[in-house]
C-alpha positions as CSV (number, residue, x, y, z in Angstrom):
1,X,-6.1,93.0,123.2
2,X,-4.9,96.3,125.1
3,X,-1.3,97.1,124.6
4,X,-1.9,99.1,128.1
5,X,0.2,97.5,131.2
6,X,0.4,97.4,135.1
7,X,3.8,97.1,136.5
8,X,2.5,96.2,140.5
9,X,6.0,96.8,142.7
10,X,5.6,95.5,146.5
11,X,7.6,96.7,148.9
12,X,8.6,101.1,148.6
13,X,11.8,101.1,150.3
14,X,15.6,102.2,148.8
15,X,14.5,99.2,145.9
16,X,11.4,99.8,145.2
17,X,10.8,103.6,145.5
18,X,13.9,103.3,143.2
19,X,12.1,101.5,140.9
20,X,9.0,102.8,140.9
21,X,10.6,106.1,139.7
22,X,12.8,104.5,137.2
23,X,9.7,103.1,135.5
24,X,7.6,105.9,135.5
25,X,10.6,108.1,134.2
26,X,10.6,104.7,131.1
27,X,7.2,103.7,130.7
28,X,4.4,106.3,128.7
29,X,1.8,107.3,130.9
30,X,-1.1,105.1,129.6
31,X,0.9,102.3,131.5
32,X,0.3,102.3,135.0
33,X,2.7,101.8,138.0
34,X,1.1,100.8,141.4
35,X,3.3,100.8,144.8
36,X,2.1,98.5,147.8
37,X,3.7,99.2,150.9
38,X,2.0,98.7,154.4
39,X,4.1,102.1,155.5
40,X,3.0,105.1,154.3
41,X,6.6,106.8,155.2
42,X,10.1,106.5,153.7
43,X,12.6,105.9,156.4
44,X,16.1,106.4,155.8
45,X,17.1,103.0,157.9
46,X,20.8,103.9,157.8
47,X,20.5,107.0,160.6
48,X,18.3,104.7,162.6
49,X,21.5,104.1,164.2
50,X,21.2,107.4,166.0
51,X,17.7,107.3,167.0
52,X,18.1,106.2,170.1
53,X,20.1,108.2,171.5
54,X,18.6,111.5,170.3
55,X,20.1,112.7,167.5
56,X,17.6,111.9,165.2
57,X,13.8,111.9,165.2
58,X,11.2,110.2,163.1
59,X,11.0,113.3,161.0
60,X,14.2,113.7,160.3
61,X,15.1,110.6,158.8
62,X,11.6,109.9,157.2
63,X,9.1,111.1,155.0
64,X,5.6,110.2,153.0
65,X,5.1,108.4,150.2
66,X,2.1,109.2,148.9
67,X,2.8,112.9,148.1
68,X,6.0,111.7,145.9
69,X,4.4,109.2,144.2
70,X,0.8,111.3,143.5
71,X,3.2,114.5,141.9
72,X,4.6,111.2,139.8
73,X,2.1,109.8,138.3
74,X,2.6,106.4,140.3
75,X,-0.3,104.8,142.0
76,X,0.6,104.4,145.8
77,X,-1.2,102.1,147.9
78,X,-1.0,102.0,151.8
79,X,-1.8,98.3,151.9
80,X,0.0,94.8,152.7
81,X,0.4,91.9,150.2
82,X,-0.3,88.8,151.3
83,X,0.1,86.6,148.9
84,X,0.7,86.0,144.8
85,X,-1.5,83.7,142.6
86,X,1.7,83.4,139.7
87,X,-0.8,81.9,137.3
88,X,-3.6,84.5,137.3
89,X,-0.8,87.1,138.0
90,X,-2.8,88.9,140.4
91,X,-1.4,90.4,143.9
92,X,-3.8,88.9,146.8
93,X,-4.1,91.6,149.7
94,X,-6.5,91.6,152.7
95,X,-9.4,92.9,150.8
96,X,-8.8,93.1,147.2
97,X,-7.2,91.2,144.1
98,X,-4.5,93.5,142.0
99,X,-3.5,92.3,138.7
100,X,-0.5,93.0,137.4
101,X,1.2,92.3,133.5
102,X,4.6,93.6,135.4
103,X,5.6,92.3,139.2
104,X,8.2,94.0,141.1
105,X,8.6,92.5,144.5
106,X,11.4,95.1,146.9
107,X,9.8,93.2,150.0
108,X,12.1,93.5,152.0
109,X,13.3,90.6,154.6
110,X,11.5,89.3,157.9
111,X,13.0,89.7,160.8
112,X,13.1,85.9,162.2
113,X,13.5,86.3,166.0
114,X,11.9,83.5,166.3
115,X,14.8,81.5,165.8
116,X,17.0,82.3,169.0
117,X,14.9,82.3,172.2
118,X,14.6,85.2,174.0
119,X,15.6,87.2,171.2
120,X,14.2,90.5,170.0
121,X,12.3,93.2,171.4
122,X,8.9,91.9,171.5
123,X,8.3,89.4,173.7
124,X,12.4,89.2,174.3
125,X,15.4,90.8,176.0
126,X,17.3,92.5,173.4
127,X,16.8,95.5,170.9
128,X,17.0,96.0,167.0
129,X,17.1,98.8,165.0
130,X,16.0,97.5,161.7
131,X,13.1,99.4,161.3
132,X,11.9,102.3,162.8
133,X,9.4,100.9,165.8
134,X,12.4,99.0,167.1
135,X,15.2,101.8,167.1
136,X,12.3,103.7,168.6
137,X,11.7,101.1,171.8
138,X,15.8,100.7,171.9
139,X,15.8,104.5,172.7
140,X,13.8,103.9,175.3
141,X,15.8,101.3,176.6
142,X,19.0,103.1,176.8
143,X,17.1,105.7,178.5
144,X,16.5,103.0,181.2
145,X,20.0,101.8,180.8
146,X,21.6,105.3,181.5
147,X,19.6,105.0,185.3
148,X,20.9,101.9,185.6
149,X,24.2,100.9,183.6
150,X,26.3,97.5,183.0
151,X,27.5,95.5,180.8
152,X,26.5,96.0,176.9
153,X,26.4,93.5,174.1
154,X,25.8,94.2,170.6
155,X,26.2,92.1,167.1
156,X,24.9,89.9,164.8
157,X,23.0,87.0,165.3
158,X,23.8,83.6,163.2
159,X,21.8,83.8,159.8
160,X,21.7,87.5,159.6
161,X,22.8,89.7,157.2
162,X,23.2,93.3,158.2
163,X,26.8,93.1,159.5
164,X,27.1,97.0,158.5
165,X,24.6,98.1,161.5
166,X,25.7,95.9,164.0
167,X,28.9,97.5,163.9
168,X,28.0,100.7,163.3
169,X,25.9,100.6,166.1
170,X,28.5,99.0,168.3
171,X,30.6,102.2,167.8
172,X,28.3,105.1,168.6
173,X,27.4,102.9,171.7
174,X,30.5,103.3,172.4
175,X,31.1,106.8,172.3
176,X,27.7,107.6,173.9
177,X,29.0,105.4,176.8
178,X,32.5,107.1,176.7
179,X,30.0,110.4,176.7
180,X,28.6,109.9,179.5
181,X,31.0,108.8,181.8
182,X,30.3,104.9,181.9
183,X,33.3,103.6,180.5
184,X,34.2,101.5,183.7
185,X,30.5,100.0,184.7
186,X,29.7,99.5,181.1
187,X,32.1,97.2,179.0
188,X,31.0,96.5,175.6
189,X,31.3,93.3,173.4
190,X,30.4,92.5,170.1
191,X,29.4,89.1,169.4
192,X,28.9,88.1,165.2
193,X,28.5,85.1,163.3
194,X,31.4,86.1,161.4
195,X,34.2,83.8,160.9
196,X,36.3,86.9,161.9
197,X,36.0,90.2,162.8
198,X,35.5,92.3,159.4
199,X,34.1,89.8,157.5
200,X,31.0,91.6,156.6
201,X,29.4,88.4,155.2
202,X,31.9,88.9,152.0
203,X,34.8,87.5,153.0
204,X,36.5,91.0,154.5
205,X,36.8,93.6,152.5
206,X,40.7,94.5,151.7
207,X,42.3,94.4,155.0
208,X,39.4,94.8,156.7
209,X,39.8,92.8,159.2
210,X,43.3,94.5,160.7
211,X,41.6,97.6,160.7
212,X,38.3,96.3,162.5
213,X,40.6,94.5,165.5
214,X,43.0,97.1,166.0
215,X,39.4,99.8,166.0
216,X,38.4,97.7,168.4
217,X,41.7,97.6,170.8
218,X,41.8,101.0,170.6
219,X,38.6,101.6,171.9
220,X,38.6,98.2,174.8
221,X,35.8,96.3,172.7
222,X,35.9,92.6,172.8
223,X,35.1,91.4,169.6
224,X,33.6,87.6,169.5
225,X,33.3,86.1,166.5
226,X,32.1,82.9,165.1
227,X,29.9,82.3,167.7
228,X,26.1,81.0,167.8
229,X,23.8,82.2,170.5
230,X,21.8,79.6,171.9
231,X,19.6,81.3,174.4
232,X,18.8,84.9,175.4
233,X,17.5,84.8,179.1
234,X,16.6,88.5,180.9
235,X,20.1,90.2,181.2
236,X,22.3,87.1,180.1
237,X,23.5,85.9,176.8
238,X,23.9,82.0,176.7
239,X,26.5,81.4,173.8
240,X,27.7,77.6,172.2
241,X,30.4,76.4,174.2
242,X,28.3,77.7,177.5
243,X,29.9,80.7,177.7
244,X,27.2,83.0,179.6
245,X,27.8,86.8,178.6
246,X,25.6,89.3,181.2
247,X,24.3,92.9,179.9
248,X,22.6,95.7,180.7
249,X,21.5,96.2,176.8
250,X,22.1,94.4,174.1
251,X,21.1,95.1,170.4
252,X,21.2,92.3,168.4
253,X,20.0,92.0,164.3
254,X,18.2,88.7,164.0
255,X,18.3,86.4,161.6
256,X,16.6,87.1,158.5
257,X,14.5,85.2,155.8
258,X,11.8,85.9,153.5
259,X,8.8,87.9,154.4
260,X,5.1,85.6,154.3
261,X,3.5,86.0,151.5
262,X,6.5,85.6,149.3
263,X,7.9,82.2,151.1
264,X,4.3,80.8,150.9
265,X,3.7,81.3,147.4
266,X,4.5,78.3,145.7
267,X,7.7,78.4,143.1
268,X,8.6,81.8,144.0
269,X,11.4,81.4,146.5
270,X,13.9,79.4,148.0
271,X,13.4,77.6,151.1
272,X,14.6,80.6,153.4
273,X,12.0,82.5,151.9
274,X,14.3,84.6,149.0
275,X,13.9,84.9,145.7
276,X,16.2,83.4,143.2
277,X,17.0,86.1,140.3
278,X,18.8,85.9,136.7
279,X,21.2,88.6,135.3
280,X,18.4,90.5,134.4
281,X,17.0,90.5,138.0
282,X,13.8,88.6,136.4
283,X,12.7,85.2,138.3
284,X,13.9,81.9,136.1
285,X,10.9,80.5,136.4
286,X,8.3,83.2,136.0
287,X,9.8,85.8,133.6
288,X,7.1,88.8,134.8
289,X,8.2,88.9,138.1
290,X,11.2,90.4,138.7
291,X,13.1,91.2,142.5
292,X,15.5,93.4,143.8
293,X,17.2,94.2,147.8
294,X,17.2,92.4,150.3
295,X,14.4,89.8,149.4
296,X,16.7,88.6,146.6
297,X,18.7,85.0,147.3
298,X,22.5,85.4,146.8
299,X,24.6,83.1,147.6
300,X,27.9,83.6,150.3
301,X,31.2,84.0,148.0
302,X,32.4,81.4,150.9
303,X,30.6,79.0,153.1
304,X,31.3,79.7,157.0
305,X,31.2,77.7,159.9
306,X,28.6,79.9,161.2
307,X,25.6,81.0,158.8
308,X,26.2,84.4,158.1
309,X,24.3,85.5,155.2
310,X,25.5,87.9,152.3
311,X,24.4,92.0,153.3
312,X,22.7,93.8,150.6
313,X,23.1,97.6,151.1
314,X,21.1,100.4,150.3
315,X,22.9,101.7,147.9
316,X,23.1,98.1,146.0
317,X,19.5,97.4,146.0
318,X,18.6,100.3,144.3
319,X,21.7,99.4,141.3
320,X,19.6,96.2,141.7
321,X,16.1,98.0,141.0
322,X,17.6,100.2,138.3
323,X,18.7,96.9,136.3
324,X,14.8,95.6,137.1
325,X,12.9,98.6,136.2
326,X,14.9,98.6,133.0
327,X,14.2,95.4,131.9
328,X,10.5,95.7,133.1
329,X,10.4,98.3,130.5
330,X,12.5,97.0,127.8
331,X,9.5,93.8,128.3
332,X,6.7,96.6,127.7
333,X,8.7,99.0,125.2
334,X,10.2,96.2,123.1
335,X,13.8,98.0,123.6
336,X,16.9,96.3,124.4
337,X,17.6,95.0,128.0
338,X,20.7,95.0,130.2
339,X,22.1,92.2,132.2
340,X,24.3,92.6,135.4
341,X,26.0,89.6,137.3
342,X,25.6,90.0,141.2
343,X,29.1,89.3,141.3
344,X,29.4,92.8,139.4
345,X,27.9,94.9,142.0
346,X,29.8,97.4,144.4
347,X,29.4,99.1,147.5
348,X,30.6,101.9,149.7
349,X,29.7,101.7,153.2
350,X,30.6,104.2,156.1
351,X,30.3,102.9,159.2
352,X,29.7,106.0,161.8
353,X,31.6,106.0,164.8
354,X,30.0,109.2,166.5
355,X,32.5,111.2,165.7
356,X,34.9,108.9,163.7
357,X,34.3,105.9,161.4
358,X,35.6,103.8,158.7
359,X,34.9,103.7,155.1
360,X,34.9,100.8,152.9
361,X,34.8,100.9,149.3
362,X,34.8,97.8,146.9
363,X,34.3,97.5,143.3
364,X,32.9,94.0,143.5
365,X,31.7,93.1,147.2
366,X,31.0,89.6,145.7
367,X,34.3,87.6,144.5
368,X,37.7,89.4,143.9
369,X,37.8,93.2,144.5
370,X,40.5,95.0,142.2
371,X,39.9,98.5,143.6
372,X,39.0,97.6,147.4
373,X,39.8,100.8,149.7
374,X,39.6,100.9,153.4
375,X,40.1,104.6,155.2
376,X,39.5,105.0,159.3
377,X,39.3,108.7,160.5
378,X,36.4,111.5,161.7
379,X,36.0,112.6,157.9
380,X,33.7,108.9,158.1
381,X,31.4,110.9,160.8
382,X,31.1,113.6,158.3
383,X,30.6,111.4,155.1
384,X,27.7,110.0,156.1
385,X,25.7,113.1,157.6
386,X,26.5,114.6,154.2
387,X,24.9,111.5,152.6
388,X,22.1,111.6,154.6
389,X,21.0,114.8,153.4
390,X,21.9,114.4,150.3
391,X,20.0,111.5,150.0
392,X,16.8,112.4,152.0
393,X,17.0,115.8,149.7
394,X,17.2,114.1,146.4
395,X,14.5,111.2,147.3
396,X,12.4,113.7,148.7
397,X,11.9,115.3,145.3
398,X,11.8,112.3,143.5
399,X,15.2,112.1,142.1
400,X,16.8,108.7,142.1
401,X,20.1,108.9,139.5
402,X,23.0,109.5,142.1
């Protein structure tokens, strides 16, 4: 038998382009490392938040994979999994079988608009920015919203996740209305499934919540939490309790669950589609298939009225993917592994504001902080342009150790 392996990662966003060069940086060469990703382009999803409104562009906020990953040595495929045979370990895709000793799955989540009607871009009345199609059509609808202004809304749905860009959002929608003028025809709310207003999904994050309310009186938003939308109808926002909210635009982040082929696969996830994950981010039930990001199931730190599920940041998937690639190749290398409890991970997330922000920092997002740190002020605006090119610089070249 041939000591030679084939570590198969699906999914090449912040978790598994991590990965992927974590690996090939651990792993000899006769090993092989194959990426599956139906985009061939990096995007840097936290600066879709200016998209819209023209201060990015596709290219500044992406680049392509295959370049990266051909300089590294990593096999990069611009394909789509659809499904996973767990007993013949192979990786099913439209045209092919890919086998695989080592599986990495960084899917990713699906974006389950679905769930609310009326909801979403496609086929619905409200925008997204979680990817980069969507931020591109909600550009294109503030254009038409500057011609014609009103009444914005802009949050969270019930069972999402990505508290972080709803607000974030919500802020430089703000300032781009206080830009131009609008402030008078164009009130903004924010509606979450929060139990309160900086709740983030974690249960606030030191006095996050003061600081979020009196952001939000300071710049006239209404802030609505603990609310489920029922209905989304062209220009109106049915919430429970029959409270109808009108808009001009709305951005909304839908619920989210697991994408297809991992929720259809038999054994591998949880009803909601995510995958369940030990301290060494390897499945309990199939110890080669290991997951990290946003397709991981972790559980709230407290149940809320309203589902609101637990955010999983950029920066923490890829602390996620490091602990994964490691043990991937401890497996093949026969070296010792590491183990990480969720409730260990950190975060620091800046929330732009256009040309002020807020800054959270948190030691352990999940459980009891010691070290949690709120700061408000414009030097938030500046933190995270500096991070963006930092980041996009580094990744660009292939470096992935912050």
């Amino acid at each position: 038998m041939s000591d030679t392996k084939q570590v198969v990662i699906v999914g090449s966003s912040f978790a598994g382009l991590t990965a992927a060069l974590e690996l090939r940086k651990h792993l000899d060469r006769s090993h092989s490392v194959v990426v599956l990703d139906r985009r061939a382009d990096f995007t840097f999803i936290p600066s879709l938040v200016w998209l819209p409104f023209g201060k990015r562009t596709p290219e500044d906020i992406t680049f392509p994979l295959a370049p990266l990953y051909e300089r590294k040595g990593i096999d990069f495929r611009n394909i789509t999994a659809s499904g996973f045979d767990l007993e013949r370990k192979v990786v099913h895709t439209e045209d092919d079988e890919i086998p695989y000793d080592k599986l990495m799955l960084a899917t990713g989540p699906r974006l389950a608009f679905e769930k609310i009607p009326g909801l979403g871009p496609n086929g619905g009345y409200t925008q997204s920015i979680c990817n980069l199609e969507h931020a591109q059509i909600a550009g294109e609808a503030w254009k038409r919203f500057l011609a014609d202004p009103g009444p914005v809304v802009i949050g969270t749905a019930q069972g999402g996740s990505c508290f972080g860009a709803s607000y974030e959002y919500l802020l430089n929608v703000k300032h781009q209305i206080d830009k131009a003028g609008l402030t008078a025809v164009a009130p903004v709310t924010f509606v979450t499934a929060e139990p309160f207003l900086g709740h983030f999904g974690l249960g606030g994050v030191a006095d996050s919540q003061q600081r979020v309310e009196k952001f939000f009186a300071k710049l006239g938003i209404e802030g609505i939490a603990n609310n489920v939308i029922t209905e989304i109808r062209d220009g109106e926002m049915q919430l429970e309790g029959g409270r109808v909210l009108p808009f001009a635009y709305s951005m909304m982040v839908p619920p989210f669950t697991g994408v297809d082929a991992v929720k259809d696969t038999d054994g591998l996830a949880n009803p909601m589609g995510f995958i369940p994950i030990d301290e060494q981010f390897r499945h309990p039930h199939h110890p080669d298939v290991f997951a990290a990001g946003v397709d991981i199931a972790i559980a709230p730190p407290t149940q809320t009225p309203v589902p609101a599920g637990v955010p999983k940041t950029g920066q923490m998937s890829e602390t996620m993917a490091r602990i994964a690639a490691h043990n991937i190749a401890a497996d093949i290398n026969h070296t010792p592994h590491k183990q990480m409890a969720l409730t260990e991970l950190a975060a620091i997330c800046i929330l732009d504001a256009g040309n002020n922000g807020i800054i959270f920092k948190a030691d352990h997002v999940l459980g009891n902080s010691e070290h949690a740190h709120v700061v408000a002020g414009p030097q938030a605006h500046w933190a995270k342009i500096a991070f963006e090119r930092y980041f996009l610089t580094s990744r660009r070249h292939g470096m992935v150790a912050l």
